[in-house]
PAFINU-183836 format. One record per residue (C-alpha): x, y negated, z negated; residue in one letter. Coordinates in steps of 0.1 Angstrom, whole numbers. Each point is the difference from the previous one (the first is absolute). Layout:
residues N
X|Y|Z|A .
...
END
This chain:
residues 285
-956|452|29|X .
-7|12|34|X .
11|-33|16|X .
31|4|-16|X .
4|32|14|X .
-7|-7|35|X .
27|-32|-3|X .
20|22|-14|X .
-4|24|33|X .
1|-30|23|X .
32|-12|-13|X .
18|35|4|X .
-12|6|38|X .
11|-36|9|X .
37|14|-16|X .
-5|35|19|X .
-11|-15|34|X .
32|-16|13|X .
20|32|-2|X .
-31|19|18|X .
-3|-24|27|X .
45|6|5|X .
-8|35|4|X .
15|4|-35|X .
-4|19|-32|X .
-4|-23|-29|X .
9|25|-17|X .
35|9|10|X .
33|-24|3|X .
9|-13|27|X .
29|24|10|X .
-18|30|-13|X .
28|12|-17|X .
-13|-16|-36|X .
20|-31|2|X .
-11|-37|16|X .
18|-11|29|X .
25|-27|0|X .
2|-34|11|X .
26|-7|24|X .
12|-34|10|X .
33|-12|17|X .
17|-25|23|X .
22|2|29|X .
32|-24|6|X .
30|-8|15|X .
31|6|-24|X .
18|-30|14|X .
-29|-28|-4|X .
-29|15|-17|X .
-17|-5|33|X .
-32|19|0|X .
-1|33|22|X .
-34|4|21|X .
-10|33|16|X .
24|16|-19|X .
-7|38|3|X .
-6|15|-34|X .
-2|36|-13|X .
-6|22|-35|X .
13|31|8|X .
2|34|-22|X .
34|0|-10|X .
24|32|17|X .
6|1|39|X .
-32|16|9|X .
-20|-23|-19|X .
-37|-9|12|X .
-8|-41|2|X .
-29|-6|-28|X .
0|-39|11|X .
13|-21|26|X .
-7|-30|18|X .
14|-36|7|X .
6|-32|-19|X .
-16|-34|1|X .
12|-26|17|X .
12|-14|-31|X .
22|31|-7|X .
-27|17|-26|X .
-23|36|-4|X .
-24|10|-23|X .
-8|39|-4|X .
-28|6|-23|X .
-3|35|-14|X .
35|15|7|X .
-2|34|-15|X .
24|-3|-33|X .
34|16|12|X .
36|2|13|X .
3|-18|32|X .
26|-6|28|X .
-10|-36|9|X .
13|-8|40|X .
2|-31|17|X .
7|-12|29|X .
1|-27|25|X .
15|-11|34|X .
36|-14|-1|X .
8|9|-41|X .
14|34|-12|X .
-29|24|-16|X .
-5|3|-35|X .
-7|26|-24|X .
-8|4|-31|X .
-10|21|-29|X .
-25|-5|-21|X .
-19|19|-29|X .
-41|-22|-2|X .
-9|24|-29|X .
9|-21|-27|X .
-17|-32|7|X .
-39|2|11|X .
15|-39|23|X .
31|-5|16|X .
15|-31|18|X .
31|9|24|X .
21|-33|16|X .
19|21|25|X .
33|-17|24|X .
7|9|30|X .
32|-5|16|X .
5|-15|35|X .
16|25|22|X .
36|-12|23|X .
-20|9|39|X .
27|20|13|X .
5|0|34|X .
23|13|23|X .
33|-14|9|X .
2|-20|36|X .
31|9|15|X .
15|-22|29|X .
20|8|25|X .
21|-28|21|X .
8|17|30|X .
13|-35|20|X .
23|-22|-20|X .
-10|-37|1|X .
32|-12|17|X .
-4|24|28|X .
-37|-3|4|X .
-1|-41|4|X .
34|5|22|X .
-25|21|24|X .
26|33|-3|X .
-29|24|3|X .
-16|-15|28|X .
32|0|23|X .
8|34|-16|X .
-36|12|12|X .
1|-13|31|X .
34|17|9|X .
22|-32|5|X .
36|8|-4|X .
12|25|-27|X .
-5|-3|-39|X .
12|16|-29|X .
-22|-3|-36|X .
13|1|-32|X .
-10|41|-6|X .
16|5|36|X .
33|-17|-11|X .
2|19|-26|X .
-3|34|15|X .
33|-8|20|X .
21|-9|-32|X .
21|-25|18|X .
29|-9|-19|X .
2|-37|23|X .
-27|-17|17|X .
12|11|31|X .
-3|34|-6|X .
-36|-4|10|X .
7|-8|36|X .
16|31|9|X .
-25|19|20|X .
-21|-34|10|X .
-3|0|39|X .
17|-28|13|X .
26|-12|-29|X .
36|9|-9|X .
22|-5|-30|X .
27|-16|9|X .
28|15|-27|X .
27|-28|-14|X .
31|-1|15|X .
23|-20|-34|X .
-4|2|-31|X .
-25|-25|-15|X .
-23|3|31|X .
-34|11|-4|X .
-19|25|24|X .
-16|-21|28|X .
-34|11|15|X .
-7|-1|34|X .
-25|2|28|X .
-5|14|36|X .
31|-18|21|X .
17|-1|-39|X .
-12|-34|-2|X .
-6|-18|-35|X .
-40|-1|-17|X .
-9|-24|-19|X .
-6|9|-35|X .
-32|-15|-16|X .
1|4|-37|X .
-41|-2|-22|X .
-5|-22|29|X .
31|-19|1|X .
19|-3|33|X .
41|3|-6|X .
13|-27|30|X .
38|15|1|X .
6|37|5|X .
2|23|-37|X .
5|30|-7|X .
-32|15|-15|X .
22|20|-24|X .
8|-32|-15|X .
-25|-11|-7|X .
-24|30|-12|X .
4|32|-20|X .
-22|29|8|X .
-17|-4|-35|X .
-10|-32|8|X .
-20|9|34|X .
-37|3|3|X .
-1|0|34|X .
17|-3|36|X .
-12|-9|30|X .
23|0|36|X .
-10|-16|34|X .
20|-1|31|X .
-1|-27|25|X .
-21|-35|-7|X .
-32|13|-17|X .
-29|-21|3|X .
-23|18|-23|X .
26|-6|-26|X .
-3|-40|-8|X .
33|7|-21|X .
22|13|30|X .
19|-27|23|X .
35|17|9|X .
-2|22|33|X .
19|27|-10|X .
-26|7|-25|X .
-11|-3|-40|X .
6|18|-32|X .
-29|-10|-26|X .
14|12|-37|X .
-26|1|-30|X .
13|1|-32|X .
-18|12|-26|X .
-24|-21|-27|X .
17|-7|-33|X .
-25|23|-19|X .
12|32|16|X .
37|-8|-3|X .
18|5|-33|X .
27|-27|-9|X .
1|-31|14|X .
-12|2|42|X .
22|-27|9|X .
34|21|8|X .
38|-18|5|X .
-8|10|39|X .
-37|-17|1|X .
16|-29|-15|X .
30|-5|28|X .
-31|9|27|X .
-22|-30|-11|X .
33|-22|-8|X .
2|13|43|X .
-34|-18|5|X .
6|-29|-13|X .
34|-4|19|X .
-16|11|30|X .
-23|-23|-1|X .
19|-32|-10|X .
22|7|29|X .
-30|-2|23|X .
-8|-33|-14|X .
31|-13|6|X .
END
């Protein structure tokens, strides 16, 4: 009988003396409010793929907006938590993780004493902010070298924002007030105005680059809406590779296609280039 007893005793402090050596009383719950704590399990993904979520910050959280954190913590890097002894309540579960929106969601662990959550996470759309770019040369102008001569002061130039501010009704509108040219008005009718230089000799008009060999009338073969640019040289310029007359150069830019609305290639453009061409078949002959 006495060995019996003292089994007995041996088997009941070998039940006791886990809980003592926790710092725990065996002989209250876990939570201490009467009810065992639950078993929490759960797994983190990606929406999209099912891809597990690593590092994933996780959080059980009292529910109202002052509520205190009970648990938190991160997941696996397989996506999965374990929480062991929740105390048995109504939760605001949050998660969170670099590049997916936040999550969160309510939860009541008082009915089950284990729970298993499989929560998504959306990837989130990394918004940045817009680029904005600004072309302040346009490409024909800048491979033609117009801002260099422009910069270094050779003859006189007009751009396309400083045509505008004159609101010429002709292309030779622009060369009243140039140093150096006149407008030559038309004396019959049919005749175009005729633009001149010092001595009222003829230029020679270059058009994108395109040297006219017979004298034209630059109202001819431009409108003002077509004009990017002008550019006007007296005398043989030698830091211009496109002037060769000695009385001097007009360089005309027309505008890129993109900028233009209609069709860039006027009835006048047309009868300058149809110039060109007889120009230079005349040379050739």
């Amino acid at each position: 009988m006495r060995f019996r007893v003292l089994v007995s005793f041996a088997v009941g402090l070998a039940a006791l003396l886990p809980p003592l050596l926790q710092g725990q009383d065996p002989m209250q719950p876990i939570t201490g409010n009467g009810q065992a704590g639950v078993f929490v399990t759960g797994r983190i993904v990606d929406r999209s793929d099912g891809k597990a979520l690593g590092a994933a910050q996780i959080a059980f959280v009292e529910p109202g907006p002052d509520g205190e954190i009970v648990w938190e913590g991160l997941s696996r890097a397989n996506g999965q938590f374990e929480i062991a002894g929740l105390p048995p309540a109504a939760y605001e579960i949050r998660v969170s993780i670099l590049s997916y929106s936040p999550i969160t969601y309510q939860t009541d662990l008082t009915l089950n004493p284990t729970m298993d959550f499989l929560i998504e996470l959306t990837p989130s759309v990394l918004q940045l902010e817009p680029i904005v770019v600004i072309a302040l040369r346009r490409t024909r102008l800048e491979l033609s070298g117009f801002y260099e001569r422009r910069e270094r002061g050779l003859g006189t130039t007009l751009t396309r924002e400083e045509i505008e501010a004159r609101h010429p009704s002709r292309v030779s509108d622009l060369f009243y007030g140039i140093a150096g040219t006149r407008v030559l008005l038309p004396r019959g009718l049919g005749q175009s105005r005729q633009v001149l230089l010092r001595g009222g000799c003829v230029p020679q008009l270059v058009l994108d680059g395109a040297p006219f060999n017979m004298p034209i009338a630059i109202d001819e073969v431009l409108s003002p809406a077509e004009l990017e640019a002008i550019e006007v040289y007296h005398g043989s310029s030698t830091s211009v590779r496109y002037a060769s007359n000695t009385c001097g150069t007009i360089l005309a830019w027309t505008r890129e296609a993109s900028s233009m609305e209609g069709s860039p290639l006027s009835v006048k453009r047309l009868f300058g280039a149809m110039g060109v061409v007889v120009g230079i078949v005349l040379l050739v002959h």
